[in-house]
C-alpha positions as CSV (number, residue, x, y, z in Angstrom):
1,X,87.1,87.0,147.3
2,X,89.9,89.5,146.4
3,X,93.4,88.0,147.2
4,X,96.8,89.7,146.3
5,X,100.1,88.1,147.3
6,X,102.9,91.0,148.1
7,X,106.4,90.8,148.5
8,X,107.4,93.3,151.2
9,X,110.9,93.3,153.1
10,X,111.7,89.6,152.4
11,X,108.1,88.2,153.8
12,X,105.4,87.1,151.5
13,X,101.9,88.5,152.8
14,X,98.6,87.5,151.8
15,X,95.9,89.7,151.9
16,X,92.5,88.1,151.6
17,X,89.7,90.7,151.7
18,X,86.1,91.3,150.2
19,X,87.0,94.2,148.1
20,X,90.5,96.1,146.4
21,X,89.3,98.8,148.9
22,X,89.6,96.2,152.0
23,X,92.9,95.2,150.9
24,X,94.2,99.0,150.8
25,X,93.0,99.2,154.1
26,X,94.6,96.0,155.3
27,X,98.0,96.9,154.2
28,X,97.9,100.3,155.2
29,X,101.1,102.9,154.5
30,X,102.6,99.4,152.7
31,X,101.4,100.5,149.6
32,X,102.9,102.8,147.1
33,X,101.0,104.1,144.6
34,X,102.3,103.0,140.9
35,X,105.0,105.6,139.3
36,X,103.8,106.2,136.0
37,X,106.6,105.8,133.4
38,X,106.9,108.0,130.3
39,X,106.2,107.1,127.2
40,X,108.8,106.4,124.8
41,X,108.7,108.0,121.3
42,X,111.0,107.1,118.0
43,X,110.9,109.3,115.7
44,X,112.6,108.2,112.2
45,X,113.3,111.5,110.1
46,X,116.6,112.9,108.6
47,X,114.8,116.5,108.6
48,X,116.7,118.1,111.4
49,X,114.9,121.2,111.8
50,X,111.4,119.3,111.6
51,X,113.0,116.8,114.2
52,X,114.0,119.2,116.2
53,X,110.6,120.8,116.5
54,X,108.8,117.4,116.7
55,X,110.9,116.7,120.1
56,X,110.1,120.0,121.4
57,X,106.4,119.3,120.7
58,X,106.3,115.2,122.0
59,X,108.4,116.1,125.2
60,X,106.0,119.0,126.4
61,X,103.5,116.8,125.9
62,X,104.7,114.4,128.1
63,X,106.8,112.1,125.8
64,X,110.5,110.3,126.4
65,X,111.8,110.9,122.4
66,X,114.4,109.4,120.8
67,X,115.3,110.6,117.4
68,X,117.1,108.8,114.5
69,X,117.7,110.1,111.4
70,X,118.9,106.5,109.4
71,X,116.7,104.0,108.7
72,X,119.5,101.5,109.4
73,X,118.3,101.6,113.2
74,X,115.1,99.8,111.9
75,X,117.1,96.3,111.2
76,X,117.0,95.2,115.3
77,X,114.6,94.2,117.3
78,X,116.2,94.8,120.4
79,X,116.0,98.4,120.2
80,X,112.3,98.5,120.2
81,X,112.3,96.8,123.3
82,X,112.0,100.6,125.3
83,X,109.7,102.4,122.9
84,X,106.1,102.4,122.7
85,X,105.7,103.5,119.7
86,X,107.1,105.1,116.1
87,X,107.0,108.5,114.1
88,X,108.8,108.3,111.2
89,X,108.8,110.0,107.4
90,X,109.0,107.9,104.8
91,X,111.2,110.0,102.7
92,X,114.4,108.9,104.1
93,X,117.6,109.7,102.3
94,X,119.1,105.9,100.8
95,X,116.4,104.1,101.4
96,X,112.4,103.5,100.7
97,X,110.6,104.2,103.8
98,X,108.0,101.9,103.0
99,X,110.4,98.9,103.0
100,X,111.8,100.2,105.6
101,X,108.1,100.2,107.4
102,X,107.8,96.3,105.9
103,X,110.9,95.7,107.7
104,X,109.9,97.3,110.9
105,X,105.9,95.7,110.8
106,X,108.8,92.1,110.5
107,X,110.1,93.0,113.7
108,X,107.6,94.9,115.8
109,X,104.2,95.4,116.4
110,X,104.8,99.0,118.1
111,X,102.1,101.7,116.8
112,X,103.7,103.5,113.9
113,X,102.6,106.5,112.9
114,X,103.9,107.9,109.5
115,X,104.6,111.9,109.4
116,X,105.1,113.0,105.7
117,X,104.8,115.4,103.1
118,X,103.7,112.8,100.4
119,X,99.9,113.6,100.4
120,X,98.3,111.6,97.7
121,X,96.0,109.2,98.0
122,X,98.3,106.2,96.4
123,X,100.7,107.3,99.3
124,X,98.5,107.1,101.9
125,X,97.3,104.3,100.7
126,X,101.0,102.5,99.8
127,X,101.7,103.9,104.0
128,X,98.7,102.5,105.2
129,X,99.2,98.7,103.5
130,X,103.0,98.5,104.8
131,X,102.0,98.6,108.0
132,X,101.3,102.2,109.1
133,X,98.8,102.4,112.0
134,X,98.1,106.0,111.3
135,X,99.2,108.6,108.4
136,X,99.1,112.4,108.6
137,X,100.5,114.7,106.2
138,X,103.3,117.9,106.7
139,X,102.1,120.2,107.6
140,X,100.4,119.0,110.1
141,X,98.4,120.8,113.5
142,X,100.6,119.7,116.5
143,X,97.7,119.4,119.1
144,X,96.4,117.2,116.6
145,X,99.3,115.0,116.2
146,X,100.2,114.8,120.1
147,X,96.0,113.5,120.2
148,X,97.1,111.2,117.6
149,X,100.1,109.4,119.1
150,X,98.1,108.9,122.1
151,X,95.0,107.3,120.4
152,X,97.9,105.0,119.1
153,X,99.6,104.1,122.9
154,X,95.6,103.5,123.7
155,X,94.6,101.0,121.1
156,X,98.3,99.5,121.9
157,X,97.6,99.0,125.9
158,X,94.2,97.6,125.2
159,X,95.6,94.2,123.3
């Protein structure tokens, strides 16, 4: 039996029905369907052209983006806390990315996909074993990388 306890106008209802459908039915024009939320996108690159372009892209495809181009923002947890996942180039000006991906991995278990022009094998390699969920190399096919980060918020919502 299908049972769902709702808290409407200050009353607690229970709804006991044979199916989800039943319980719809029951609780007629009560029910709101559920507002989707956005996801939320960091993207970790000094480049400010290439950042610029890479918020166009994520936001037309649906995506909240936040952009930071230190890799000092990486140090606290708390920030994370709104973001689903992370894009970020390990070629950051005053720092190694791939500590700063150690770090990160220390902190968070959000997807992180790593954007960057270093396109040997040792790097993607190096990217991969700090903690990178995904790696794709500039330049890149943007349908390709939109497909990507969402392959990365699936996996994420299944665990």
């Amino acid at each position: 039996m299908f049972k769902e306890c709702l808290d409407m106008n200050a009353k607690i209802w229970t709804v006991a029905a044979t199916s989800p459908f039943d319980t719809l039915h029951a609780l007629g024009s009560r029910v709101r369907p559920a507002i989707r939320r956005k996801e939320r996108i960091l993207v970790l690159d000094d480049d400010l052209d290439h950042t610029s372009r890479l918020r166009r892209l994520l936001q037309e495809s649906g995506f909240d983006v936040d952009v930071r181009s230190d890799m000092k923002f990486l140090v606290t947890a708390e920030l994370y806390e709104d973001y689903q996942a992370v894009v970020m180039d390990v070629m950051m000006p005053q720092s190694n990315g791939l500590d700063g991906l150690r770090k990160l991995r220390e902190i968070t278990e959000l997807p992180v996909l790593v954007l960057t022009s270093r396109d040997g094998e040792e790097d993607r390699i190096a990217g991969l074993e700090s903690g990178a969920d995904d790696y794709v190399v500039k330049p890149y096919r943007p349908r390709e990388l939109v497909a990507r980060v969402r392959a990365l918020l699936r996996r994420r919502s299944c665990y």
